[in-house]
C-alpha positions as CSV (number, residue, x, y, z in Angstrom):
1,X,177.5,98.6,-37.3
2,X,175.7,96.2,-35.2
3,X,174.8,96.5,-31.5
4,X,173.1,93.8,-29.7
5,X,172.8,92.1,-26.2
6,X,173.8,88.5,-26.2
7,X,174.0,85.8,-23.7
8,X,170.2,86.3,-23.8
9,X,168.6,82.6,-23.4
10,X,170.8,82.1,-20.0
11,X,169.6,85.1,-18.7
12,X,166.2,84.2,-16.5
13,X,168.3,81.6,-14.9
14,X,171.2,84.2,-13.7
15,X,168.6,86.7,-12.5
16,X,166.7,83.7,-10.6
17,X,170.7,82.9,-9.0
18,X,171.3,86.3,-7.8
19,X,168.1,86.9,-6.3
20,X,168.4,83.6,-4.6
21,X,172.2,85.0,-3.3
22,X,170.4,88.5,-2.1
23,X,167.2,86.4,-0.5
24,X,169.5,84.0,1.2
25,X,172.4,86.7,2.3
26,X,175.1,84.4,0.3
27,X,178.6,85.9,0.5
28,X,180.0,84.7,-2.9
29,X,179.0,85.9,-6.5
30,X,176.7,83.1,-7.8
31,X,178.5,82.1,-11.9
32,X,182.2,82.2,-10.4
33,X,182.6,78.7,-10.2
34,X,183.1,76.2,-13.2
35,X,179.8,73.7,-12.7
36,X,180.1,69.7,-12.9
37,X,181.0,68.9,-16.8
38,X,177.4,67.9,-18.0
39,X,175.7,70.8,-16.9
40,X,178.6,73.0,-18.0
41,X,178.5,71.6,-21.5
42,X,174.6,71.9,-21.6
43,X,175.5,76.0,-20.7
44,X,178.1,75.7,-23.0
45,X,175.6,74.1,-25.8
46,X,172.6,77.2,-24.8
47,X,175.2,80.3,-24.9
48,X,177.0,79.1,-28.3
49,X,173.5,78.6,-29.9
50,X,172.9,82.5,-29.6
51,X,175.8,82.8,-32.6
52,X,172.9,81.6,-35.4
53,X,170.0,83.8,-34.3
54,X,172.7,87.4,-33.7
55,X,173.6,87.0,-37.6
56,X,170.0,88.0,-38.1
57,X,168.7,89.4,-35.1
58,X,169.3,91.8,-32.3
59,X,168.3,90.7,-28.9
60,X,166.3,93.3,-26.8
61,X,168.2,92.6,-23.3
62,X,170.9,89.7,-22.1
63,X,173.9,89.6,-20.1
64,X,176.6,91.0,-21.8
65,X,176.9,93.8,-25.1
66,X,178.0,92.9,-28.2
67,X,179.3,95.6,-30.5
68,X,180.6,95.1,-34.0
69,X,181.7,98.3,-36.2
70,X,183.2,97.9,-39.6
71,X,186.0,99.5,-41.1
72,X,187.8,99.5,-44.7
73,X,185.0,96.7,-45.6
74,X,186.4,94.6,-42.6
75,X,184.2,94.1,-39.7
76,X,186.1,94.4,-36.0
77,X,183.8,92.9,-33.2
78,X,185.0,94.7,-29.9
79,X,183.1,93.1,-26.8
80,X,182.3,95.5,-24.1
């Protein structure tokens, strides 16, 4: 069994967003909009990077749980 946080190295940049959207009173949910391609690919290129490290590591706190169980000798990965 493995459980982990992931989506770790993105997450000082979503805490600075949503305090900025508390600070500022901003209606909309800062993240719910697709940015412009380069800086979406560069996102893209930081969150896919966490895959290498979780195969050895846990992370101690991220955005999102990751939860993989194992059963028969087959692993199932369930996000949560």
């Amino acid at each position: 069994m493995k459980i982990s946080y992931f989506n770790t190295l993105l997450f000082p940049l979503a805490v600075i967003a949503r305090f900025k959207d508390r600070v500022l009173g901003t209606a909309s949910v800062t993240g719910t909009s697709i940015p412009p391609i380069p800086m979406n690919n560069l996102l893209e290129t930081v969150f896919a990077a966490e895959r290498f490290v979780l195969r050895h590591f846990n992370f101690p706190f991220g955005l999102s749980l990751l939860c993989v169980l194992e059963r028969d000798g087959r692993a199932v990965s369930m996000p949560v």
